[in-house]
VOTORVO-31599 format. One record per residue (C-alpha): x, y negated, z negated; residue in one letter. Coordinates in nm, 3 decimals. Example, Ala and Ser with C-alpha at 12.3 -4.5 7.8 and 13.67 -1.06 7.14 Angstrom:
<rs>
{r {1.230,0.450,-0.780},"a"}
{r {1.367,0.106,-0.714},"s"}
</rs>
This chain:
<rs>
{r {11.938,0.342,2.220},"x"}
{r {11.829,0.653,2.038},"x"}
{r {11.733,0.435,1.744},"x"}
{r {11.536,0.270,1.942},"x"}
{r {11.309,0.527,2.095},"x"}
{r {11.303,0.675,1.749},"x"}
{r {11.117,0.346,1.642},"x"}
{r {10.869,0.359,1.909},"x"}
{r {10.779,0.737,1.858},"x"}
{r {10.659,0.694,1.498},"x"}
{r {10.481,0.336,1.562},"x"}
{r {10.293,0.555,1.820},"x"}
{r {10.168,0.832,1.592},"x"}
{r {10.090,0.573,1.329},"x"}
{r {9.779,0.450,1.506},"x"}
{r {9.633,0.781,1.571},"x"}
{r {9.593,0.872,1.238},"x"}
{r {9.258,0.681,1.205},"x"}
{r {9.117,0.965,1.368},"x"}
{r {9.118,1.219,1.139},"x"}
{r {8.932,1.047,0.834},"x"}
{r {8.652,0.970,1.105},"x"}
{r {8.629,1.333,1.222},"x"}
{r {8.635,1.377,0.805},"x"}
{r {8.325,1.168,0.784},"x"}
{r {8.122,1.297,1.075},"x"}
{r {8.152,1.603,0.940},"x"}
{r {8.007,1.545,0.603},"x"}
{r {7.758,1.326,0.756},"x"}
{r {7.605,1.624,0.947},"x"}
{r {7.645,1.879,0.656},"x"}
{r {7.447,1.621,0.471},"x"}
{r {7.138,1.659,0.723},"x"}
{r {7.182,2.001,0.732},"x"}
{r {7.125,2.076,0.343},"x"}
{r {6.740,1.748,0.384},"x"}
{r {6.670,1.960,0.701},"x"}
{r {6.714,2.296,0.470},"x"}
{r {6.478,2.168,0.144},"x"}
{r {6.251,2.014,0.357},"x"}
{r {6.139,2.296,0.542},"x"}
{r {5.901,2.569,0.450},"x"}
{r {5.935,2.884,0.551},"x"}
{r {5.592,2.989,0.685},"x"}
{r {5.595,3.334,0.711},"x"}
{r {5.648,3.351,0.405},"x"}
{r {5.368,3.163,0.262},"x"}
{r {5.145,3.357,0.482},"x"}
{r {5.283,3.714,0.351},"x"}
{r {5.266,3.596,0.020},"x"}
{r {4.846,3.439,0.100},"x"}
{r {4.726,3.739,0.256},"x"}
{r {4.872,3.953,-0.003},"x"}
{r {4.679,3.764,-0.317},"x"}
{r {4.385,3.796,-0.045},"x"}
{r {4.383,4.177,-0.038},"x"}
{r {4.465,4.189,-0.416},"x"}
{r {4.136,3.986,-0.473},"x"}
{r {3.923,4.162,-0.187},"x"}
{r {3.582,4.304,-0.279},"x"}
{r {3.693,4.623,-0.139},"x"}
{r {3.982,4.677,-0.406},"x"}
{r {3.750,4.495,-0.680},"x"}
{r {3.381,4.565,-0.608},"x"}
{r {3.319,4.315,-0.876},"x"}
{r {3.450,4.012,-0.708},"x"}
{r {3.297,3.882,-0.401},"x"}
{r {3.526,3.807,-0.131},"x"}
{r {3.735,3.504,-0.101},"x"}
{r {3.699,3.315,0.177},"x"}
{r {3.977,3.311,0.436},"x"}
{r {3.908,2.922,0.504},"x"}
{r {3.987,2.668,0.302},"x"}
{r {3.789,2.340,0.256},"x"}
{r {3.990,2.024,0.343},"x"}
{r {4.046,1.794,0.068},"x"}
{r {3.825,1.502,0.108},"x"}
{r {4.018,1.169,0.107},"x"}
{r {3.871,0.783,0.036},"x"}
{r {3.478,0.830,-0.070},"x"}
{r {3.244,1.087,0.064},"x"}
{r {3.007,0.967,0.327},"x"}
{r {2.643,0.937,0.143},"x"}
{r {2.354,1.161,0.272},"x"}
{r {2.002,0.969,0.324},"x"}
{r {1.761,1.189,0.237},"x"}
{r {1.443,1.156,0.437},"x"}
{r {1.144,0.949,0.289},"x"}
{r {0.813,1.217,0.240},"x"}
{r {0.549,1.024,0.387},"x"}
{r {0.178,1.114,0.298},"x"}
{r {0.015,1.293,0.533},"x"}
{r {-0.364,1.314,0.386},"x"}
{r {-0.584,1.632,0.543},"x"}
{r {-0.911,1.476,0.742},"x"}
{r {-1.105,1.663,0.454},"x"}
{r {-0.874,1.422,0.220},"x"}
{r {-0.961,1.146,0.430},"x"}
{r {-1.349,1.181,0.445},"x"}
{r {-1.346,1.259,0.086},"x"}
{r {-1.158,0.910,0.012},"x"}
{r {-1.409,0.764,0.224},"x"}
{r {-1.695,0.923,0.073},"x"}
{r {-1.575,0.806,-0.291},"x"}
{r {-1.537,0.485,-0.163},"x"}
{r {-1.877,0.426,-0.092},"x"}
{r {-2.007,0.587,-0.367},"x"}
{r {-1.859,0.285,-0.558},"x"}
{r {-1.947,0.022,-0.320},"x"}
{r {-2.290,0.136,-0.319},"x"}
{r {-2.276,0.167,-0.706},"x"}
{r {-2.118,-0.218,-0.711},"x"}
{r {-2.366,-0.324,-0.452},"x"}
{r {-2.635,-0.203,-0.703},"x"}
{r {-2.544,-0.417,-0.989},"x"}
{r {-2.519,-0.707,-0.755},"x"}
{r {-2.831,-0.679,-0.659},"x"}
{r {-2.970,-0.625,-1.016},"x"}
{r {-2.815,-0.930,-1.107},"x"}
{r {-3.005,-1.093,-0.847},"x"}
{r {-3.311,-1.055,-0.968},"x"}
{r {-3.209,-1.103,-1.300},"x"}
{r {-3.162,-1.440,-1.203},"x"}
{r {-3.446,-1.517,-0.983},"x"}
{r {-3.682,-1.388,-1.251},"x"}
{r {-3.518,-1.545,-1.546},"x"}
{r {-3.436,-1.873,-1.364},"x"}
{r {-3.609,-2.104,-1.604},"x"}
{r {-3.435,-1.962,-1.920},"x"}
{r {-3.131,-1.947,-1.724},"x"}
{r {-3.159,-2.337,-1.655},"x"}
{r {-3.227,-2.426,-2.000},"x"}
{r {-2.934,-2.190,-2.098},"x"}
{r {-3.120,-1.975,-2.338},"x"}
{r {-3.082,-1.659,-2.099},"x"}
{r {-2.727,-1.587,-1.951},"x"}
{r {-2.626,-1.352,-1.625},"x"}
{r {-2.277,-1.177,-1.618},"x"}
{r {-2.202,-1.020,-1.317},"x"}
{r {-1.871,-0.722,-1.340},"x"}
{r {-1.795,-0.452,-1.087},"x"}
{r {-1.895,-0.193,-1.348},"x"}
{r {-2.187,-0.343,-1.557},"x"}
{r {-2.421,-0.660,-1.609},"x"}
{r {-2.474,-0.878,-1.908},"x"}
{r {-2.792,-1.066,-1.949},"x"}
{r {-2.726,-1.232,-2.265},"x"}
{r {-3.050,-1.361,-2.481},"x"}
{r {-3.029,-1.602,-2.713},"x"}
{r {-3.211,-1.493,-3.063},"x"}
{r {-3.380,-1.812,-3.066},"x"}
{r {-3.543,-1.677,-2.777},"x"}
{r {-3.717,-1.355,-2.899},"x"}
{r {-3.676,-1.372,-3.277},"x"}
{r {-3.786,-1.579,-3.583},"x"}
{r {-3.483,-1.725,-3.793},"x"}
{r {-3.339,-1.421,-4.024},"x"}
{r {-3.640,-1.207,-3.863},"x"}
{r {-3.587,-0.917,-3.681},"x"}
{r {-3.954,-0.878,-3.533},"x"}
{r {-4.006,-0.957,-3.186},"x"}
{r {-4.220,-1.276,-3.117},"x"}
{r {-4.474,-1.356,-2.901},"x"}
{r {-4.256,-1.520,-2.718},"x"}
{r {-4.043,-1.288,-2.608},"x"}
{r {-4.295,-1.031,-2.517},"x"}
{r {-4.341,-1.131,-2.158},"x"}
{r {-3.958,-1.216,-2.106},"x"}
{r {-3.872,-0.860,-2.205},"x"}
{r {-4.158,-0.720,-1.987},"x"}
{r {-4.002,-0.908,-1.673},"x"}
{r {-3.616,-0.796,-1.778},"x"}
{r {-3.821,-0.454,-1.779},"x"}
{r {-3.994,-0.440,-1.452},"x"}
{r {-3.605,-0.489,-1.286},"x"}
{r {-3.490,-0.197,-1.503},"x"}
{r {-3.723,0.057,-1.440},"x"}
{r {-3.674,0.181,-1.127},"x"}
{r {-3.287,0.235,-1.194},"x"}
{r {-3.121,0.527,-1.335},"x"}
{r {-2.838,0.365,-1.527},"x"}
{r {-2.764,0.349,-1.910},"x"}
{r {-2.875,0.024,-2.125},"x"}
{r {-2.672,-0.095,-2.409},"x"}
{r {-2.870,-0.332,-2.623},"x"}
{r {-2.641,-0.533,-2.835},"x"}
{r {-2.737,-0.755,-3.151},"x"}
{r {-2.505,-1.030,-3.210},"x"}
{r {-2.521,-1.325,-3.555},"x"}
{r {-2.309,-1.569,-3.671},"x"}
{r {-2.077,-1.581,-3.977},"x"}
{r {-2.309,-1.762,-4.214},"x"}
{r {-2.458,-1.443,-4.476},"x"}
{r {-2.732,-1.328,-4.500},"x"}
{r {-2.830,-1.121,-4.822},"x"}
{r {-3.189,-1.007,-4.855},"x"}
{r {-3.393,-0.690,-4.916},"x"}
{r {-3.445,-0.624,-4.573},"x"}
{r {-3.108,-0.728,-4.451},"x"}
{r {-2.826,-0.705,-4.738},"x"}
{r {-2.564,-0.760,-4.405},"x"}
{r {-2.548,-0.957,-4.093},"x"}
{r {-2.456,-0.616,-4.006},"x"}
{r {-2.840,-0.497,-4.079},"x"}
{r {-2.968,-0.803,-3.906},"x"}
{r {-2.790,-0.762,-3.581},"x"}
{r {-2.871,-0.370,-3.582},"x"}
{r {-3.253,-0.407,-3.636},"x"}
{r {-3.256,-0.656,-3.378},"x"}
{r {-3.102,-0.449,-3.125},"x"}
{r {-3.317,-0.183,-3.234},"x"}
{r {-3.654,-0.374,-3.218},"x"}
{r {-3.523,-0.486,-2.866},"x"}
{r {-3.520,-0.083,-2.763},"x"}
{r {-3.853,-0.017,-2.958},"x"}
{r {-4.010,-0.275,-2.695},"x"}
{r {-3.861,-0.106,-2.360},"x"}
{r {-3.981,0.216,-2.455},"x"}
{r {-4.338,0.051,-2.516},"x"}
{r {-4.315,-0.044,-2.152},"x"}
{r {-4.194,0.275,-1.984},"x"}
{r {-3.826,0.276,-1.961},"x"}
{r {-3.710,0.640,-2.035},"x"}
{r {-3.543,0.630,-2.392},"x"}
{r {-3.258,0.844,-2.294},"x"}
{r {-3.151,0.557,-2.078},"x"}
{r {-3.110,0.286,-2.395},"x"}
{r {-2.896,0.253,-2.709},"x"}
{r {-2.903,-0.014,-2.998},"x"}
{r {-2.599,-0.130,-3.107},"x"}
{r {-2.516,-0.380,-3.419},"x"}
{r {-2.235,-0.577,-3.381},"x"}
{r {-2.307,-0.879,-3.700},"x"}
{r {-2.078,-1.185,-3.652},"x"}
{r {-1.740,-1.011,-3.513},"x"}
{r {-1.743,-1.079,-3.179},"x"}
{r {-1.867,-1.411,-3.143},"x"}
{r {-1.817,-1.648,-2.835},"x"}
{r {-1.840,-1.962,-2.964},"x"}
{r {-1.669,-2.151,-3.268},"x"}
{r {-1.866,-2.064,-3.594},"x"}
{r {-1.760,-2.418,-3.728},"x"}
{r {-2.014,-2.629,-3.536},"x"}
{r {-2.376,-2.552,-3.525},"x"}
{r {-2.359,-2.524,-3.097},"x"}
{r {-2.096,-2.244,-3.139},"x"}
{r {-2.327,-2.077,-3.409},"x"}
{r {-2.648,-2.100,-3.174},"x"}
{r {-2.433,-1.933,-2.875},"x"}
{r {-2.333,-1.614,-3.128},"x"}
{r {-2.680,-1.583,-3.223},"x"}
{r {-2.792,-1.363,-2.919},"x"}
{r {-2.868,-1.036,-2.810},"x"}
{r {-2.673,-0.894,-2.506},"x"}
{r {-2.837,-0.616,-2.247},"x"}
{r {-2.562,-0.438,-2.082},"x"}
{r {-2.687,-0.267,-1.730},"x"}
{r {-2.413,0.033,-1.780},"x"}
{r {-2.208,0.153,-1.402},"x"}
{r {-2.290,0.544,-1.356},"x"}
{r {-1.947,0.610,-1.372},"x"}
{r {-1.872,0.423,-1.789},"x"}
{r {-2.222,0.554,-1.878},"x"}
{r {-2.267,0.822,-2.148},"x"}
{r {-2.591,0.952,-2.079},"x"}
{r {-2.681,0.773,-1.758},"x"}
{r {-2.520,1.032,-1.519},"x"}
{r {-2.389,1.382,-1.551},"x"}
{r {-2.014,1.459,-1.585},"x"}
{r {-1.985,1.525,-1.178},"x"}
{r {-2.168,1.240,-1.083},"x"}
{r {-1.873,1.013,-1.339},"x"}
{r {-1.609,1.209,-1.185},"x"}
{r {-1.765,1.101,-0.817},"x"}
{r {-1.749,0.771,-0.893},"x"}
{r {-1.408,0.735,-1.082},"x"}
{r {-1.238,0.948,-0.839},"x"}
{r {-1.111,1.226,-1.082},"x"}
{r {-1.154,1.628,-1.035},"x"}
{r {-1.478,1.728,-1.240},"x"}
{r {-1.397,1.870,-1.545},"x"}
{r {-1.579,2.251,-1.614},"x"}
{r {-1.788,2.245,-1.955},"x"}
{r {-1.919,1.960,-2.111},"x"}
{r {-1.646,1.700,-2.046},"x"}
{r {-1.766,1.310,-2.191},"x"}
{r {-1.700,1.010,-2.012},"x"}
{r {-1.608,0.674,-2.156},"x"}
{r {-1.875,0.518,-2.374},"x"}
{r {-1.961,0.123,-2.376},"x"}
{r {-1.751,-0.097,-2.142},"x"}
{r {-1.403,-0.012,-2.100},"x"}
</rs>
């Protein structure tokens, strides 16, 4: 009997013992989240003591070298900064601006509406040469070309005016005279050389045509100031120099009817600036000569 109950005692005790290495385990467990609660933690007060000390260290009162340091800091910006549109200047022209646009405006559409009208009459005047294509009309927003064929006014390899070109220059004058603007007179040849006493160049040839051409509008009134002679020989031709048509085009001699605003002599350095829209220029500023 007593071995019995002896038997059952210790079987008892035997299945309690689990107990123990469980209690064991909790126990680690939680001094396992106490040491990651202990590192993971920051101990504030601390951190502020030690801030607001390096603050006062760095102060302007204890260094008045060194600006104060701001108590705030900036956030760190994370992922890309938003972008700033900066605001498009628009132009906001003065009404003085605005009249004086104006104003320059039709100081060149009067000036084109000039040479427009020129080149009317050039070719209401001129019609017959124009038909039998001896006389040419060029119109351009800042001059006129009235191209003459030499056959026209001069003798071949002459440089005297003929007879017959005496009353076409006299009409071409009659348009010019009441206008204030510059005249280019240009003498053109072809390539074919010309070596003589008088003319050792096409060079010469071209020049004393031009020049003969100016000799005759002075005859008939127009102010001299207003004209130039200009000798070009064969180097700007417009037609091909290897057929005889192309050769009887280049032969010519070309009146340019200058804009105010390109001319040399034909208007005053404020009256150029006017019309090309640019500040006047103190002194004795020069404007563009010839076309541009």
């Amino acid at each position: 009997m007593s071995r019995r109950r002896r038997k059952n005692h210790e079987e008892a005790n035997n299945h309690d013992r689990w107990i123990v290495s469980y209690a064991d385990f909790i126990t680690l467990l939680f001094a396992f989240f106490v040491v990651m609660y202990s590192i993971s933690s920051v101990n504030e007060g601390k951190y502020r003591t030690l801030s607001d000390s390096l603050n006062d260290a760095f102060s302007k009162d204890n260094n008045p070298n060194t600006e104060q340091l701001e108590s705030s800091v900036d956030p760190i910006q994370i992922g890309v900064p938003p972008t700033t549109i900066q605001p498009i200047s628009l132009e906001n022209p003065t009404i003085i601006e605005v009249e004086k646009r104006r104003e320059l405006s039709e100081e060149i559409l009067k000036e084109r509406r000039r040479l427009n009208q020129v080149s009317d009459q050039f070719e209401a005047v001129l019609e017959p040469f124009i038909d039998d294509k001896l006389i040419s009309v060029i119109r351009n927003d800042f001059w006129v070309e009235l191209e003459m064929n030499s056959e026209l006014l001069f003798l071949s390899g002459e440089a005297e005016l003929s007879q017959r070109a005496l009353p076409i220059l006299k009409k071409i004058s009659e348009v010019l005279k009441p206008l204030p603007n510059a005249i280019n007179i240009e003498g053109h040849t072809d390539n074919i050389p010309i070596d003589t006493v008088e003319f050792p160049s096409n060079w010469d040839l071209s020049s004393a045509r031009a020049t003969s051409v100016v000799q005759e509008f002075v005859k008939v009134g127009i102010n001299p100031v207003r004209l130039s002679a200009i000798g070009y020989g064969e180097f700007h031709p417009v037609g091909d120099n290897k057929s005889e048509e192309g050769r009887f085009k280049n032969r010519r001699v070309v009146l340019v009817l200058m804009s105010q605003a390109f001319s040399r002599y034909g208007a005053n350095d404020e009256e150029r600036a006017k019309l090309l829209n640019l500040a006047p220029i103190g002194g004795s500023g020069s404007a563009p000569i010839g076309k541009p």
